[in-house]
C-alpha positions in Angstrom: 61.7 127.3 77.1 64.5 126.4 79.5 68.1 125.3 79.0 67.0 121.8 79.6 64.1 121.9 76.7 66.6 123.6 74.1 69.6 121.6 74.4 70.1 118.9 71.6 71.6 116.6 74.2 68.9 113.9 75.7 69.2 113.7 79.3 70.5 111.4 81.0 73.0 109.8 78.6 76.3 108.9 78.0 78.7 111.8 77.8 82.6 111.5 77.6 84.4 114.1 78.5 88.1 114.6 77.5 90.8 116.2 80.0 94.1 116.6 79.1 97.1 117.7 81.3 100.3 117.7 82.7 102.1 113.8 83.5 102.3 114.6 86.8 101.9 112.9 90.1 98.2 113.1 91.0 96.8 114.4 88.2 94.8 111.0 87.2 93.8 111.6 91.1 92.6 115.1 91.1 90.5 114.5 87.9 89.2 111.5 89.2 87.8 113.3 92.6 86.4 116.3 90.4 84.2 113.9 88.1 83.2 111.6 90.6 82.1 115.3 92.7 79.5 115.6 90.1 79.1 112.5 88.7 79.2 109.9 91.9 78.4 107.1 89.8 81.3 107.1 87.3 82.9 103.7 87.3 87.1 104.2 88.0 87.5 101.5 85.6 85.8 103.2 83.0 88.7 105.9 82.7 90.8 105.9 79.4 94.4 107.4 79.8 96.7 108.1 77.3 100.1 109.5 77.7 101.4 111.6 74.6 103.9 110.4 72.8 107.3 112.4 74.5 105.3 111.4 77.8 104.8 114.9 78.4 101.2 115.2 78.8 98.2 112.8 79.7 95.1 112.6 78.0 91.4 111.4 80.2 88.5 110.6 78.5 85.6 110.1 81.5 82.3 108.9 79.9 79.3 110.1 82.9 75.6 109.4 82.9 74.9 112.6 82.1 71.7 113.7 84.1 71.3 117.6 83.2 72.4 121.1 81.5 73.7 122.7 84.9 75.7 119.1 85.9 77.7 119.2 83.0 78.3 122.9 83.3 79.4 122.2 86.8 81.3 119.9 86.0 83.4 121.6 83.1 83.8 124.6 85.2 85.1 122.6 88.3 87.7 120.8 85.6 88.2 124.1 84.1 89.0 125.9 87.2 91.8 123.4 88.7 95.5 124.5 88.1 96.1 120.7 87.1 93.9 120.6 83.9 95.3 122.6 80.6 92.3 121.4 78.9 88.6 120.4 78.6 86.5 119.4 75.7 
């Protein structure tokens, strides 16, 4: 059985992803150009930002069409991997 079979996750389907970082200059940017990397079809619009309550850090949730195991895990490793994000879940 492969990843795809196990996984308790129906593909494709809706999947939001939360990033949180940072309120910096570009960071709404940079996590924009990641997602859309690996999920082209993600609608800008479709972004919800929150800004914490000193206004210290900034909180993206990014709802994809999730299509497979290995996009999501590229995707979460890409986010993962940029000095910009302090966190993905």
């Amino acid at each position: 059985m492969d990843a795809e079979e196990s996984s308790l996750i129906k593909y494709p389907c809706d999947f939001p992803i939360k990033i949180m970082g940072k309120s910096q200059n570009g960071f709404t940017q940079v996590v924009l150009g990641i997602v859309k990397t690996h999920a082209p079809d993600f609608n800008d619009a479709m972004m919800e930002v929150r800004l914490s309550k000193n206004g210290t850090y900034l909180s993206l949730t990014c709802t994809i069409l999730a299509t497979s195991r290995a996009q999501l895990d590229n995707l979460y490793q890409a986010l993962h991997d940029h000095p910009k994000v302090m966190l993905v879940f």
